[in-house]
C-alpha positions in Angstrom: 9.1 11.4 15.4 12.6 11.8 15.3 13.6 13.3 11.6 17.2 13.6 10.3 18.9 15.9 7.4 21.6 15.1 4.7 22.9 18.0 2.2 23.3 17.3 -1.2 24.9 19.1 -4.0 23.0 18.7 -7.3 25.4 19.4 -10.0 24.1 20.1 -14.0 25.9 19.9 -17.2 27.5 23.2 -16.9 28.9 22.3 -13.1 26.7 24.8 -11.4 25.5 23.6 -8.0 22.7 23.7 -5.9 22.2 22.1 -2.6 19.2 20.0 -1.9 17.8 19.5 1.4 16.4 16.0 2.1 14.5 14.9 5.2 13.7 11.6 5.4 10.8 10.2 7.7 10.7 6.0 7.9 6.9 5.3 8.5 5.6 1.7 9.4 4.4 0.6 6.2 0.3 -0.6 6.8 0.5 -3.5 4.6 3.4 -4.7 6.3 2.6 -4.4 9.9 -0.6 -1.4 11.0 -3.5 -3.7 10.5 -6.6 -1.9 11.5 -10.6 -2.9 12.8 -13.5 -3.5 10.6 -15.7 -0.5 10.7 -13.6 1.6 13.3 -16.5 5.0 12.7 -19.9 2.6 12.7 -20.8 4.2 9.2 -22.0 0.5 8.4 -24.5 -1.1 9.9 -26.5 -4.9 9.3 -29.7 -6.8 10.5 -28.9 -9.5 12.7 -31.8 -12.6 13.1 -33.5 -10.8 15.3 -34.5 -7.9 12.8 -32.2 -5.8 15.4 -29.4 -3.5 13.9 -26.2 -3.9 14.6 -22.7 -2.9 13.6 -21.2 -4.8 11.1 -17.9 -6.2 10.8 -16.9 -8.0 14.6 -18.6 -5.4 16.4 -21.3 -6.8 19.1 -22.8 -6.6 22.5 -23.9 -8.8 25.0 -27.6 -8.1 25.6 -29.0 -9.8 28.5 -32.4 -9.7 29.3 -33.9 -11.2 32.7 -37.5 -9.9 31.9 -38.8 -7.1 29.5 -38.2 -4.7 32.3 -34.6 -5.6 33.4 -32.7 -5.8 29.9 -29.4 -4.4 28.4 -30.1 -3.6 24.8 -28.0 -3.7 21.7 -26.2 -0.8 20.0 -28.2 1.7 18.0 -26.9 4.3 15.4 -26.3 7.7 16.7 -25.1 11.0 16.0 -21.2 10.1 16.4 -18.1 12.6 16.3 -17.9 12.0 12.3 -21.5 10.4 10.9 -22.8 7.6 12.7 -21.2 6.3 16.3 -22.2 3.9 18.4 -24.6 3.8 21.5 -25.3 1.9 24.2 -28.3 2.7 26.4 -29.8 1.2 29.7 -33.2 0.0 29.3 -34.9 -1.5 32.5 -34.1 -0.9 36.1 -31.5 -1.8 37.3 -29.4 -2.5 34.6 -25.8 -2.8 34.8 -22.6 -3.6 32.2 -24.0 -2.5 29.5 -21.1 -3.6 26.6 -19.5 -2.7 23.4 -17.1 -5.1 22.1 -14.9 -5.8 19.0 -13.1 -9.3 18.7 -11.5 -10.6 15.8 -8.3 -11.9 14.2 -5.1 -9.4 14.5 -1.8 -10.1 13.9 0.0 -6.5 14.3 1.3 -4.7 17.6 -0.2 -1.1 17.6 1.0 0.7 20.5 -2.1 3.1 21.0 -6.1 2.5 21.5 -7.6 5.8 20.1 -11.7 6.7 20.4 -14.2 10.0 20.6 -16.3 8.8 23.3 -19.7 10.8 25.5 -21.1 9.1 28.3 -23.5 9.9 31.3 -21.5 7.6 33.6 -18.1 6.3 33.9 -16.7 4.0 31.6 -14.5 0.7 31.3 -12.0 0.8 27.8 -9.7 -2.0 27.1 -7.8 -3.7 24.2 -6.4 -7.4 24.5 -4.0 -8.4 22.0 -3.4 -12.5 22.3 -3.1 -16.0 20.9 -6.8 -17.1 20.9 -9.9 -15.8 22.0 -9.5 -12.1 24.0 -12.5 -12.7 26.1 -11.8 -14.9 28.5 -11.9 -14.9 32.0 -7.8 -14.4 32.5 -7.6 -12.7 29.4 -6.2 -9.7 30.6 -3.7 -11.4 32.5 -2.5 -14.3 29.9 -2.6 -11.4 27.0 0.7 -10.9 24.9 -0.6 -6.9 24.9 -3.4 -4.9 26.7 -4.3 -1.4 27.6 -6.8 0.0 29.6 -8.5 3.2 31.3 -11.5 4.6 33.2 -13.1 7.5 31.7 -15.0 10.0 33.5 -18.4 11.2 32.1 -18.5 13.3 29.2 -21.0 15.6 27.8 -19.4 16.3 24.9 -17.2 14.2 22.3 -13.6 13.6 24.3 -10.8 12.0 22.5 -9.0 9.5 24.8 -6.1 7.9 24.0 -4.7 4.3 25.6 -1.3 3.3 25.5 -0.7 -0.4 24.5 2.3 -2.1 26.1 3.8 -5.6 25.6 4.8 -8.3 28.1 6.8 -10.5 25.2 7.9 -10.4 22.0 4.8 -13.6 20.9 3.1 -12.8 17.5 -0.6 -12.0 18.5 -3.8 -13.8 16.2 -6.4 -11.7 17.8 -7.6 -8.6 18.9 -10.2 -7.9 21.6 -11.6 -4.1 22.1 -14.3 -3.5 24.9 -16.4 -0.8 26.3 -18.4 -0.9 29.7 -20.3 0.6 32.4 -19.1 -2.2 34.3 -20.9 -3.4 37.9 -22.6 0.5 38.5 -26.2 0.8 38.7 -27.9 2.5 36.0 -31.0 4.5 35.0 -32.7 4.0 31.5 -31.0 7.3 31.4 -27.9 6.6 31.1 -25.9 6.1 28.2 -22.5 5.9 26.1 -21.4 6.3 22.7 -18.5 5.6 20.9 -17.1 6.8 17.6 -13.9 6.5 15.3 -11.9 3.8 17.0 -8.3 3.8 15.7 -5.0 2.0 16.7 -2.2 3.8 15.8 1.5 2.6 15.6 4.9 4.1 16.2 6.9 6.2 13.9 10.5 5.4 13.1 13.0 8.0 12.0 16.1 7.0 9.4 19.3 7.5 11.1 21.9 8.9 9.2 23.5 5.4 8.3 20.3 4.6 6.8 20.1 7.7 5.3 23.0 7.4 3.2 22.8 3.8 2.6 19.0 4.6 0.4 20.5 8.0 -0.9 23.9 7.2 -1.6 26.3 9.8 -2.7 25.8 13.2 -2.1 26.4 15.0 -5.9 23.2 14.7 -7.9 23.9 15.7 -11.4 20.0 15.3 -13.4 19.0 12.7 -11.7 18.6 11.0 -7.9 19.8 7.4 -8.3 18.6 5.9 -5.1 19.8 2.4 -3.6 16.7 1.2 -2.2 13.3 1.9 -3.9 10.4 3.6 -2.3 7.0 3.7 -1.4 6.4 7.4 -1.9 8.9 10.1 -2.3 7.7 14.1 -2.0 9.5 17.4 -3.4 8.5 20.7 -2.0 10.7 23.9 -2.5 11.1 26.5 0.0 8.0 28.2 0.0 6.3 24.4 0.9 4.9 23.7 -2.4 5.3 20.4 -3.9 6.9 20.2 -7.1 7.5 16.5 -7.6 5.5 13.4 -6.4 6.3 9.9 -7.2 5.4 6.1 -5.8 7.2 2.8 -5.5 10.6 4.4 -7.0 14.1 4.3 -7.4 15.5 7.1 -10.2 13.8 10.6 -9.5 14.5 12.8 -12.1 15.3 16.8 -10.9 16.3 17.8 -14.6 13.3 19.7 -15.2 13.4 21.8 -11.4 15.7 25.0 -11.7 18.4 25.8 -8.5 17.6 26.0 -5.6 16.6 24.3 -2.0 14.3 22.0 -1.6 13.2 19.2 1.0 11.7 15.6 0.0 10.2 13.5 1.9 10.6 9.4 1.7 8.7 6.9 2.7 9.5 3.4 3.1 8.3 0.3 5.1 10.4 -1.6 7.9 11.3 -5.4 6.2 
């Protein structure tokens, strides 16, 4: 994250000066453009027709069954990295696929696919970004964004991370997150879960023309007239304690904070 200072003199009644130190971090704003999944940590769950329990929100799995010994089952709750996770386990032999999918609409760009994962065998994770359904046979190749890995076996939680990247500029209308065993045979064994799915989005600094252009001039007498309004705007003095917090605003008022140095944080979303 790239993070930029600006000095500024804050001057009282009686001229006496003290300098403030402001670092200002431009975040993404998430109700402008970090959508995120329906039940990323599988803490809620729902009956489907079948009396089975599922996931709820677009979570599902394709359970095929070619005879009550042969079958790929649906995902049951398990002890996750954080409450409840995922898991898919063989039941028949041979088995084989064995999927977790998400699908649903989407309409932000995250540039990162992050999940806690354990698994007996290796497995398949992808995320389709696109106009239209993600699962599709040429999905992958007609999607606007997709990421992808194979992931050894794990016997404990691992954290993976996927980068996201972007062939064009298109909006996106859907999302499409999968995990799979793929074509490898399996035992009734062998199993994976999945917990906390996230997407995570870049981080923007201000540069120093923005800086100045939300900040303005650099003598604060009791007050901090700002030009832009903000979503959030922290004070902390120099032993890291905050001393001022405030939400969607433009006047901060420093009259009541003796001299001194002190760093505040802003927060504002990209228009």
């Amino acid at each position: 994250m790239e993070v930029n200072t600006i000095f500024i003199n804050n001057q009282n009644k009686k001229s006496m000066k003290k300098q403030l130190l402001f670092i200002a971090s431009l975040f993404t704003a998430f109700s402008l453009s970090a959508q995120q999944i329906e039940n990323p940590g599988f803490e809620s769950w729902e009956t489907d027709e079948n009396e089975i329990e599922i996931p709820s929100g677009h979570w599902f799995s394709i359970s095929e069954c070619l005879s009550p010994t042969f079958c790929i089952i649906f995902p049951n709750k398990a002890e996750g990295h954080t409450g409840f996770g995922a898991k898919i386990q063989a039941q028949g032999i041979p088995a084989s696929a064995a999927p977790l999918a998400y699908s649903g609409p989407f309409t932000s760009k995250p540039t990162k696919l992050t999940f806690w994962y354990q698994s007996t065998k290796p497995v398949t994770a992808f995320a389709i970004l696109s106009k239209g359904e993600p699962f599709t046979e040429d999905a992958a190749e007609e999607a606007i964004g997709f990421g992808g890995s194979e992931l050894e076996p794990a016997s404990a939680f691992t954290k993976i991370e996927i980068p996201i990247t972007y062939k064009n500029e298109d909006a996106t209308d859907s999302i499409g997150i999968g995990f799979t065993f793929g074509e490898q045979e399996l035992s009734t064994e062998d199993y994976f879960i999945i917990d906390d799915v996230e997407l995570s989005y870049e981080v923007t600094g201000l540069s120093n023309q923005q800086m100045a252009q939300i900040i303005g001039s650099n003598v604060v007498t009791s007050s901090l007239n700002l030009k832009e309004s903000v979503e959030e705007l922290n004070v902390y003095n120099t032993s890291g304690l905050q001393v001022l917090n405030a939400a969607n605003i433009q006047i901060v008022d420093f009259s009541r904070l003796p001299e001194g140095l002190y760093m505040v944080t802003l927060k504002k979303g990209i228009q």
